[in-house]
RODO-2510 file (C-alpha; in nm, 4 decimals, decimal comma):
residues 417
     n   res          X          Y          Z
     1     x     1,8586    -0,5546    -2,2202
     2     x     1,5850    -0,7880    -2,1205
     3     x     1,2701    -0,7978    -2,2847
     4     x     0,9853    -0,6868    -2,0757
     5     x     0,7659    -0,7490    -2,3004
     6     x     0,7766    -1,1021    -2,1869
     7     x     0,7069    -1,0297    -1,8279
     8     x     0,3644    -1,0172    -1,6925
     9     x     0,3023    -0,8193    -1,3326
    10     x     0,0725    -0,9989    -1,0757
    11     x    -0,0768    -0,7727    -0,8102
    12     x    -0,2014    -0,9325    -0,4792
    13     x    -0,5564    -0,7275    -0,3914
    14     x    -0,5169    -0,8820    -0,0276
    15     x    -0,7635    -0,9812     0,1733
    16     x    -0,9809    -0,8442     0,4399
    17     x    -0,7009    -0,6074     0,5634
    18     x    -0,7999    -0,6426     0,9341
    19     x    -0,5491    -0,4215     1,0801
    20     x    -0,6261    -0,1127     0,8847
    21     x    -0,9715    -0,1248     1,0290
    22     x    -1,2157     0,1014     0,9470
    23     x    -1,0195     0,2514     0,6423
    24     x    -1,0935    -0,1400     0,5037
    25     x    -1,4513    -0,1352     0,6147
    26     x    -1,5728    -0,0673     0,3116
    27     x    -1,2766    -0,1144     0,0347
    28     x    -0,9777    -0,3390     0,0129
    29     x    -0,6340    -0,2434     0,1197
    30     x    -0,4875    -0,1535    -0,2045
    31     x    -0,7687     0,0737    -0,2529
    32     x    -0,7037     0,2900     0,0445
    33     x    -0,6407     0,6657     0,0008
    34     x    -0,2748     0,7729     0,0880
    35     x    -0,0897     1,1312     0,0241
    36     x    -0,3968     1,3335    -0,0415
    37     x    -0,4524     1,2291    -0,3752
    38     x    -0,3490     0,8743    -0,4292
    39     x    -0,4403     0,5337    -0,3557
    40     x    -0,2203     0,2443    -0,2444
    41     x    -0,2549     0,0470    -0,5860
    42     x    -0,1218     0,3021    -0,7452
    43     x     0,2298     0,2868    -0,6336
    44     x     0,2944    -0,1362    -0,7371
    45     x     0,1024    -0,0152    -1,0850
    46     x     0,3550     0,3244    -1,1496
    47     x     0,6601     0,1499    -1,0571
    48     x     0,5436    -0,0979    -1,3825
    49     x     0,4742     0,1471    -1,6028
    50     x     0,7826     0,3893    -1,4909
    51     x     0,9704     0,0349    -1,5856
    52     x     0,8508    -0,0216    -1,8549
    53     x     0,6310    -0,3309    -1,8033
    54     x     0,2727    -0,2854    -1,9529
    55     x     0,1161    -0,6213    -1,8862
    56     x    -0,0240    -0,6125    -1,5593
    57     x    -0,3317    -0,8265    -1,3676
    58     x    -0,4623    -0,7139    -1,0141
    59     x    -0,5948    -0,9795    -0,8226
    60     x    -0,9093    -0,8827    -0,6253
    61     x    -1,1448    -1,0535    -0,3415
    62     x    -1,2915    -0,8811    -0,0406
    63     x    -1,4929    -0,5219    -0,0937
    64     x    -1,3196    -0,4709    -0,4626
    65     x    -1,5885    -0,2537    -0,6759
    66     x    -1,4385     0,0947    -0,5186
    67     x    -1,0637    -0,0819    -0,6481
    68     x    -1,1999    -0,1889    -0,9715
    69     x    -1,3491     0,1707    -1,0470
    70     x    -1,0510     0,3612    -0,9457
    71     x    -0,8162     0,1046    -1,2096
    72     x    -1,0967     0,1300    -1,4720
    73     x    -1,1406     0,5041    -1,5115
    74     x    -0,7555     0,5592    -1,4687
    75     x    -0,5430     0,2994    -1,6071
    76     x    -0,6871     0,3117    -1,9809
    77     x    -0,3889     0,2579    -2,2901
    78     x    -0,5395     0,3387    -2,6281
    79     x    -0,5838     0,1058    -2,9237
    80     x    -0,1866     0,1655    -3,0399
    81     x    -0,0356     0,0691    -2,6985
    82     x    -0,0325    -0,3151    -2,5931
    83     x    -0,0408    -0,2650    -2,2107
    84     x    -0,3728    -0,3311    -2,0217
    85     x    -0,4822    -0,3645    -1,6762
    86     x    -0,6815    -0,6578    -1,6165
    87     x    -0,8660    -0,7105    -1,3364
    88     x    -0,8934    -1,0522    -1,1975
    89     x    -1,1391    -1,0970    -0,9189
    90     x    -1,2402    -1,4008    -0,7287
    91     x    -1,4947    -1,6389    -0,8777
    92     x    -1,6246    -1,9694    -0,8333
    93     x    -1,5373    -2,2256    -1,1376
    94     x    -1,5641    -2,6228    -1,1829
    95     x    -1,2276    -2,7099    -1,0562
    96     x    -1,2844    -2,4046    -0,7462
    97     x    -1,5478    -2,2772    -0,5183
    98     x    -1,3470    -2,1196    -0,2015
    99     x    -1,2092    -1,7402    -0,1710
   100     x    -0,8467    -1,7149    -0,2449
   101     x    -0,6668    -1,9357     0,0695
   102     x    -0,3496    -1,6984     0,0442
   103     x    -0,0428    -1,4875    -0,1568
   104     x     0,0045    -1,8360    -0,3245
   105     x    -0,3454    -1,9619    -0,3596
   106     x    -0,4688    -1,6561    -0,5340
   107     x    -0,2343    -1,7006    -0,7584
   108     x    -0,2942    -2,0539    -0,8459
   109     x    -0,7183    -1,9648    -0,8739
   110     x    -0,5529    -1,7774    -1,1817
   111     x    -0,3047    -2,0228    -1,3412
   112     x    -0,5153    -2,0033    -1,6604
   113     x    -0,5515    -1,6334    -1,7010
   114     x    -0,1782    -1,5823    -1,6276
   115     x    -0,0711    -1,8331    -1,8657
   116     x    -0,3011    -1,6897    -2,1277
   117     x    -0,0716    -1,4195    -2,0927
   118     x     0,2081    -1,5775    -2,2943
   119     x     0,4657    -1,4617    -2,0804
   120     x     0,8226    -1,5902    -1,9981
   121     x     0,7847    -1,4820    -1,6541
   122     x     0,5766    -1,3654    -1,3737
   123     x     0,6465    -1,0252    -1,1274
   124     x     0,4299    -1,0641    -0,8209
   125     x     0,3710    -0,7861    -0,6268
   126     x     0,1707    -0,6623    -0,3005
   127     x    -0,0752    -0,4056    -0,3031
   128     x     0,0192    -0,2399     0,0268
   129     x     0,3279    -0,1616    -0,0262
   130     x     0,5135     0,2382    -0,0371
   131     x     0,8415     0,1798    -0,2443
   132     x     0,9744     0,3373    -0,5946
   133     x     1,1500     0,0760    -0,7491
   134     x     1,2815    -0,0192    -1,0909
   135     x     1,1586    -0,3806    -1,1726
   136     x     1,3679    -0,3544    -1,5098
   137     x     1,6658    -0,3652    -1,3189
   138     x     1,5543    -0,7007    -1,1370
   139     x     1,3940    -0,8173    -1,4773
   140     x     1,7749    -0,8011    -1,5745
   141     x     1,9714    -0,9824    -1,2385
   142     x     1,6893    -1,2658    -1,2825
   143     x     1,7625    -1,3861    -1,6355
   144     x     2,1593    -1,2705    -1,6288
   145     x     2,1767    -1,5643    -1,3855
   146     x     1,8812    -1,8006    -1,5559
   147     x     1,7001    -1,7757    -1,1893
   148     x     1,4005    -2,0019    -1,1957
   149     x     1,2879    -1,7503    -0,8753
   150     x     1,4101    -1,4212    -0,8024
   151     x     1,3480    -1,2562    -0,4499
   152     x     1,3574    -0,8747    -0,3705
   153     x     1,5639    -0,7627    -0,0778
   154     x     1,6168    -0,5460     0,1427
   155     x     1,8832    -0,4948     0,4676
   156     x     1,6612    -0,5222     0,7485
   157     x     1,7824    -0,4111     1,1179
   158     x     1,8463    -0,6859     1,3926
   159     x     1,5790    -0,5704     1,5922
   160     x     1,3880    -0,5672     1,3476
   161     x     1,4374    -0,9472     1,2066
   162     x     1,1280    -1,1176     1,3848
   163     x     0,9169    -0,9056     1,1654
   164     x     1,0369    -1,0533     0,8343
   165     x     1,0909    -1,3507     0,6226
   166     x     1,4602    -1,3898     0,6794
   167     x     1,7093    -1,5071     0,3669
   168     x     2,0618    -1,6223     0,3984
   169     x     2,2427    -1,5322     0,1222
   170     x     2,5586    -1,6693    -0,0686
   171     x     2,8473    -1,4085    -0,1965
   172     x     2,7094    -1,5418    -0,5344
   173     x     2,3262    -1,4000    -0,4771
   174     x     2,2240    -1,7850    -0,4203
   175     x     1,9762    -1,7999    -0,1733
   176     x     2,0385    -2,0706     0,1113
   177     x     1,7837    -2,0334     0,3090
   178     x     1,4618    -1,8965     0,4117
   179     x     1,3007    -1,8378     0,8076
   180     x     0,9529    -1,6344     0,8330
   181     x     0,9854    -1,4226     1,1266
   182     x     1,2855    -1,5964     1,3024
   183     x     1,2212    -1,5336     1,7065
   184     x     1,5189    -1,6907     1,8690
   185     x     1,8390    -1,5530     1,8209
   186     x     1,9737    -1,9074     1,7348
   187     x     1,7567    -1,8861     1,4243
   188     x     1,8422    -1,5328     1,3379
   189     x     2,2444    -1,5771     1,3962
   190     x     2,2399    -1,8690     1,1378
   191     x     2,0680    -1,6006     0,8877
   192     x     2,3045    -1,2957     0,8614
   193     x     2,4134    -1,2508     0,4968
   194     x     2,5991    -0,8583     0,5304
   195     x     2,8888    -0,7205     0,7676
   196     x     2,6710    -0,4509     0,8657
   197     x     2,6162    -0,5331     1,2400
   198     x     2,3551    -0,2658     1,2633
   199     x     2,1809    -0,4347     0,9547
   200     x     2,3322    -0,7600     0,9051
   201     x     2,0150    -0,9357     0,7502
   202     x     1,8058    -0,9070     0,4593
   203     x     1,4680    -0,9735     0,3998
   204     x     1,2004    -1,0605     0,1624
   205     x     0,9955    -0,7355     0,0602
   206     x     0,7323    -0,9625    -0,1188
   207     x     0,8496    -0,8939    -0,4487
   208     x     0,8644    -1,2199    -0,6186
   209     x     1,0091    -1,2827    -1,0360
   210     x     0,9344    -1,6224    -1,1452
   211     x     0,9987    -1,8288    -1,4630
   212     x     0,6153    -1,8969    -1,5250
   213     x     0,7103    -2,2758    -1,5987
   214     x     0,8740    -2,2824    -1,2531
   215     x     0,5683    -2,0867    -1,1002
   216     x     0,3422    -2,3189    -1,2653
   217     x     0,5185    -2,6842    -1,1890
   218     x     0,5424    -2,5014    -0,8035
   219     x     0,1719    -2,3831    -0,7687
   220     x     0,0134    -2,7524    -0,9351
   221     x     0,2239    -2,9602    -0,8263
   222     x     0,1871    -2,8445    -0,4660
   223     x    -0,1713    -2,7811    -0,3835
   224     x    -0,1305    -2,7632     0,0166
   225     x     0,0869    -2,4259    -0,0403
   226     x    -0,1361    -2,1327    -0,0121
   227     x     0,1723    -1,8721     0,1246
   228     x     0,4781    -1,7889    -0,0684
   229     x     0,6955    -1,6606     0,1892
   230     x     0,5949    -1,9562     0,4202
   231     x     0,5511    -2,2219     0,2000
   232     x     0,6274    -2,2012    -0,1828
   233     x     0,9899    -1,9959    -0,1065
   234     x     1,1133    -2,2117     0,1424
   235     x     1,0728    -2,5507    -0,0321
   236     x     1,2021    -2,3820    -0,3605
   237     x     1,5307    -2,3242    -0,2374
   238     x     1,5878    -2,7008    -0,2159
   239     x     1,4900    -2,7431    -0,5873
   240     x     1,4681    -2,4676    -0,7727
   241     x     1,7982    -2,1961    -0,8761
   242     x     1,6659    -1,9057    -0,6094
   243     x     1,8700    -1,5750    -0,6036
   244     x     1,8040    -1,2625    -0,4034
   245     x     1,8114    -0,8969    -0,5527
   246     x     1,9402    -0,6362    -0,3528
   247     x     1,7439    -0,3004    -0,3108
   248     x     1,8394    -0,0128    -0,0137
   249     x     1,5611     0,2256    -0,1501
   250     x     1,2796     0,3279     0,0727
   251     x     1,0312     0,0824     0,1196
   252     x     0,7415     0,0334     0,4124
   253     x     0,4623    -0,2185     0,4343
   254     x     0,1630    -0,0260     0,5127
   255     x    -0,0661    -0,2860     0,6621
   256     x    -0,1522    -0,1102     0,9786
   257     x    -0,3156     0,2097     1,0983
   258     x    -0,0035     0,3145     1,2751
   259     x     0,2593     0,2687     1,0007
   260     x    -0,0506     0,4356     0,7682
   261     x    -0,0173     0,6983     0,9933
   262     x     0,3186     0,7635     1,0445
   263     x     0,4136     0,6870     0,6581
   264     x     0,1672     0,9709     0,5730
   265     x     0,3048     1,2147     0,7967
   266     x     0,6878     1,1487     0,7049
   267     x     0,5767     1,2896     0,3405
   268     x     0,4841     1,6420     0,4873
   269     x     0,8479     1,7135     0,5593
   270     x     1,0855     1,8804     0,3445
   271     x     1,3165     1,6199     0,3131
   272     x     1,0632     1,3222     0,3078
   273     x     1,1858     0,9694     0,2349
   274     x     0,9973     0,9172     0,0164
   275     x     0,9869     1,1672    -0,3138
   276     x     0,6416     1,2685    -0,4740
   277     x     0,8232     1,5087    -0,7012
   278     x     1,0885     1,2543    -0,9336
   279     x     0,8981     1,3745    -1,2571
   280     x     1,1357     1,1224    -1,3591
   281     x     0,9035     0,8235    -1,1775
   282     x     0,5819     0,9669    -1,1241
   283     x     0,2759     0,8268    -0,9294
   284     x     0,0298     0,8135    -1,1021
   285     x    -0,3826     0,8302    -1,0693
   286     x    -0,6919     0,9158    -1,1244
   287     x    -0,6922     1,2641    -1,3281
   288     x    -0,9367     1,4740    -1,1505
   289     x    -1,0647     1,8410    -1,3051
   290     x    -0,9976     2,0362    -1,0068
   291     x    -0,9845     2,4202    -0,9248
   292     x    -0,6010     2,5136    -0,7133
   293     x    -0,6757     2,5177    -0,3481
   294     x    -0,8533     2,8392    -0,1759
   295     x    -0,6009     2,9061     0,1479
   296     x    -0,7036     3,2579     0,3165
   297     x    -0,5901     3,4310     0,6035
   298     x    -0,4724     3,0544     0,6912
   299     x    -0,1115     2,9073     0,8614
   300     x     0,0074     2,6203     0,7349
   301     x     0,3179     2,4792     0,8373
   302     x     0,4831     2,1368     0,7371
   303     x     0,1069     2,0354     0,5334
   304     x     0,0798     1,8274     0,2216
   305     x    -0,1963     1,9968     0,0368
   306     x    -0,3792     1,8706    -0,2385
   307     x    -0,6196     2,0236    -0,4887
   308     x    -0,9238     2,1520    -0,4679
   309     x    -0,9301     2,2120    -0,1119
   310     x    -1,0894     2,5597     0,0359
   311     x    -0,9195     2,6593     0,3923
   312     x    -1,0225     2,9623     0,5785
   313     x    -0,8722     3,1115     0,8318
   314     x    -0,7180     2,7939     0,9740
   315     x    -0,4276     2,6310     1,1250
   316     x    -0,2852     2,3125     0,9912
   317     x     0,0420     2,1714     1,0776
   318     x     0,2504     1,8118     1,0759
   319     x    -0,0787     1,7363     0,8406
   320     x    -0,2231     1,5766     0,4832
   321     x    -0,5298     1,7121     0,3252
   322     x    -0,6636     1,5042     0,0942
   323     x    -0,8894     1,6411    -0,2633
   324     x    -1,1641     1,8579    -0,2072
   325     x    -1,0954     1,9170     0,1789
   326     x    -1,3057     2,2308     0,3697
   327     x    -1,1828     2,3543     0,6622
   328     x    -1,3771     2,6139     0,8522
   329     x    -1,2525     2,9215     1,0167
   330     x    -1,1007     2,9192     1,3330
   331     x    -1,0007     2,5495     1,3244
   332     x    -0,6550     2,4204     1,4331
   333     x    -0,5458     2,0896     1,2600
   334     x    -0,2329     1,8970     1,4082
   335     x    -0,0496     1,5786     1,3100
   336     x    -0,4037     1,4608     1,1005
   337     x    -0,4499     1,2956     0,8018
   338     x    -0,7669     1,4283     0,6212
   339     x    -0,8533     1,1944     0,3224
   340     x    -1,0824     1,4901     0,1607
   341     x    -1,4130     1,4166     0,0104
   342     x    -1,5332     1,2382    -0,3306
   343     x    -1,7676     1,5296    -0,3661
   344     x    -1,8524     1,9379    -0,2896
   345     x    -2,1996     1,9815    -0,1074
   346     x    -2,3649     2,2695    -0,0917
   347     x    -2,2554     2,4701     0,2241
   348     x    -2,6789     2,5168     0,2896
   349     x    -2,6968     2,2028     0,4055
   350     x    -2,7222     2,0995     0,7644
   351     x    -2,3737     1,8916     0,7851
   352     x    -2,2426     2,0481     0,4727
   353     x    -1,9257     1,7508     0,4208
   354     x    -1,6082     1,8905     0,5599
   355     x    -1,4625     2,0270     0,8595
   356     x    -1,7148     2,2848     1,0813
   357     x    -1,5611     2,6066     1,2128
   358     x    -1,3840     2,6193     1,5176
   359     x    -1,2505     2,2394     1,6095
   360     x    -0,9695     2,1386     1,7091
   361     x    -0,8299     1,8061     1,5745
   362     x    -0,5339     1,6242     1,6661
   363     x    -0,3163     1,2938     1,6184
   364     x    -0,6566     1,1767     1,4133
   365     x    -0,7156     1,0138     1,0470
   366     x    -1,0211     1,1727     0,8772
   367     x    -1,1625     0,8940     0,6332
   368     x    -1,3266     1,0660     0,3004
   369     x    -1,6826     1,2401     0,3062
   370     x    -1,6430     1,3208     0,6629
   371     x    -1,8348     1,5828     0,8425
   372     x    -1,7633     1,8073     1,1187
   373     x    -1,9999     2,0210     1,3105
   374     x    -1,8786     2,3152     1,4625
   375     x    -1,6720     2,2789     1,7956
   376     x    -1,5712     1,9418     1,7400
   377     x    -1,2779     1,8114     1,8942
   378     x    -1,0882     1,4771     1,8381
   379     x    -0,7595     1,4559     2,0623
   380     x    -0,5279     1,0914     1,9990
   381     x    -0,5546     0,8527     2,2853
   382     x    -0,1859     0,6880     2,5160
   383     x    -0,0156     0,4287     2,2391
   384     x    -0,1736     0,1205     2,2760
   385     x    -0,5510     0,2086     2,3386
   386     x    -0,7892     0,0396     2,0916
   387     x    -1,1237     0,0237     2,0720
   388     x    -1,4156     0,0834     1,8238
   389     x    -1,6803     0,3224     1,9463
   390     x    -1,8913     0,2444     1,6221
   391     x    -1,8791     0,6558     1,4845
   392     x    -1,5395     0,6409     1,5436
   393     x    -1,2516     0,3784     1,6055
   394     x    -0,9005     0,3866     1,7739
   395     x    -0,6506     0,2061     1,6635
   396     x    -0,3256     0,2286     1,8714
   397     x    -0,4240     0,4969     2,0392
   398     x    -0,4855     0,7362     1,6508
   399     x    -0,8772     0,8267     1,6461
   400     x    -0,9855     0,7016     1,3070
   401     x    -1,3335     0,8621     1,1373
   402     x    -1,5034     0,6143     0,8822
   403     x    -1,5744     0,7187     0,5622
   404     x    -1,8956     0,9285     0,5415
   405     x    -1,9398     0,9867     0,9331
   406     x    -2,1241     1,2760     1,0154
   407     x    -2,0081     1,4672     1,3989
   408     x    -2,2764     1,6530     1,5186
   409     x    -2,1490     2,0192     1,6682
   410     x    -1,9918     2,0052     1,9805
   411     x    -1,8546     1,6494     1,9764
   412     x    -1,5376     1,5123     2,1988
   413     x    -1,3694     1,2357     2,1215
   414     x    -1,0030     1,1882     2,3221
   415     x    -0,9153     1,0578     2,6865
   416     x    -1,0141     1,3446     2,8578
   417     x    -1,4023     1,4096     2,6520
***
């Protein structure tokens, strides 16, 4: 058995996380809602603990404080246990004054803290990622083979290979080579590592196990690499013992509002990919004191429902609804994803938060603290359409609501409003 005790896990915060616009208008990526209940940092941070590795640091830049609350009132080990999550944010210091350049970058801004760790080696991991994975596993094929860098992945489709960082692979494990996103089918036919001709590459999943002394002699002596799967992978394979581990679990990057979208919705089916209910492996978050969700005189077909939710006389189908979600009577909810509120407000008020009586909502995301007047309808634009209307946004064609919007009564929003 390997001792995980001597292997610290570095989270990447990310950066501005463009592309899931507005959900990142006002928090980073990893701290992004997803499922009803969770948030996106919570699935690198489970998969540790579920493995067994209790040393963890999250590395955080751009609009962190709603991140650094969520890790701070949930990830607490007492005074007996020696795990910890610390929280490593961006700072100017005498030897830097820049934001973090990159994957590699940040990592180097934090050479000191990471050492300070003690540990033999180094997990890095994304913060945007959907996956349940055992890192003990990996922990173990990295120091069977005394691999100075160990590289998670996965079978990837062909037409899917100019998506990915691309690794040829020896029968041994060895990795050979590296391409980021090879276009050309002369690159790609030079990287096939499996038999599979429907899947006959594999690619990185930006799950990285280092030595730390190789991660360290990489990251100083090499100050003009900022990327690890462009830079510090590539030029490692030439010097360094590289191997790659082989996972065929489920596993999606979640780094637009489409695949957000779409990732959500594949977890209201029966048989989702991805299991929320391996008590096993749990996902783990913030522990909320909630009441069990009111549903009367309500259909709900195909809907992942989370607590504390009051729906009356509604119907809700091919949809999420997220903590603390009201739905007024009348109202018909279809392929949605409602992220639920932070809060209950009174129903006297004007806009009371939540979802009015009477609208109809479809092929939309619902940020949190959203509120509906009644009539309100929100219909998803053709594939492709994007555009931010300021109260709104849509991305790929998906109507996105920012967080805390208020709808006055009788709003459209779709092609034909």
């Amino acid at each position: 058995m390997s001792n995980l005790g001597n292997v610290l896990a570095v989270i990447l915060g990310g950066g501005r996380g463009k592309r899931l616009y507005p959900l990142t208008k006002i928090r980073s990526k990893p701290a992004v809602p997803i499922a009803g209940k969770y948030r996106l940092i919570d699935i690198p941070l489970s998969n540790c603990i579920n493995s067994g590795i209790f040393q963890m640091h999250v590395l955080t830049q751009f609009n962190s404080v709603s991140l650094h609350r969520h890790i701070s009132e949930t990830y607490q080990f007492d005074v007996f246990h020696t795990g910890c999550v610390q929280i490593l944010a961006a700072e100017q210091t005498p030897t830097s004054e820049g934001w973090y350049q990159g994957t590699a970058d940040a990592i180097r801004k934090q050479l000191f803290e990471i050492q300070s760790a003690g540990a033999e080696h180094v997990l890095i991991l994304a913060g945007d990622h959907l996956y349940r994975m055992d890192y003990a596993a990996m922990v173990a094929f990295h120091t069977a083979r005394n691999a100075d860098i160990t590289v998670a992945v996965q079978p990837v489709a062909r037409h899917e290979a100019d998506r990915f960082g691309i690794l040829k692979c020896e029968a041994d494990g060895r990795i050979s080579a590296f391409v980021e996103k090879p276009e050309t089918p002369e690159a790609q036919a030079a990287l096939v590592s499996r038999e599979d001709p429907a899947r006959p590459f594999l690619g990185s999943m930006g799950i990285y196990l280092f030595k730390t002394r190789a991660l360290v002699e990489l990251l100083t002596g090499h100050p003009e690499f900022d990327d690890f799967g462009g830079q510090v992978i590539p030029h490692s394979i030439e010097s360094k013992t590289v191997f790659g581990f082989d996972f065929d679990g489920y596993w999606q990057d979640i780094g637009t509002i489409r695949s957000f979208y779409d990732v959500n919705l594949e977890l209201t089916r029966p048989e989702a990919p991805f299991n929320l209910f391996d008590a096993r492996q749990p996902i783990y978050t913030h522990a909320r004191f909630l009441p069990g969700t009111l549903c009367s005189d309500s259909q709900l077909r195909r809907v992942l429902l989370s607590e504390g939710c009051a729906i009356e006389q509604a119907e809700i189908s091919d949809s999420v609804v997220g903590v603390r979600s009201r739905i007024g009577r009348g109202t018909r909810i279809q392929d949605t994803i409602l992220m639920g509120a932070d809060y209950y407000e009174s129903r006297h008020h004007d806009a009371p938060v939540g979802i009015g009586p009477d609208c109809h909502i479809q092929g939309a995301i619902l940020d949190k603290n959203v509120s509906l007047g009644p009539h309100v309808v929100i219909k998803p634009f053709p594939r492709g359409t994007e555009f931010d209307a300021g109260h709104y946004a849509v991305q790929d064609g998906i109507v996105v609501i920012p967080k805390n919007t208020r709808l006055a009564e009788g709003t459209r929003i779709g092609p034909d409003a």
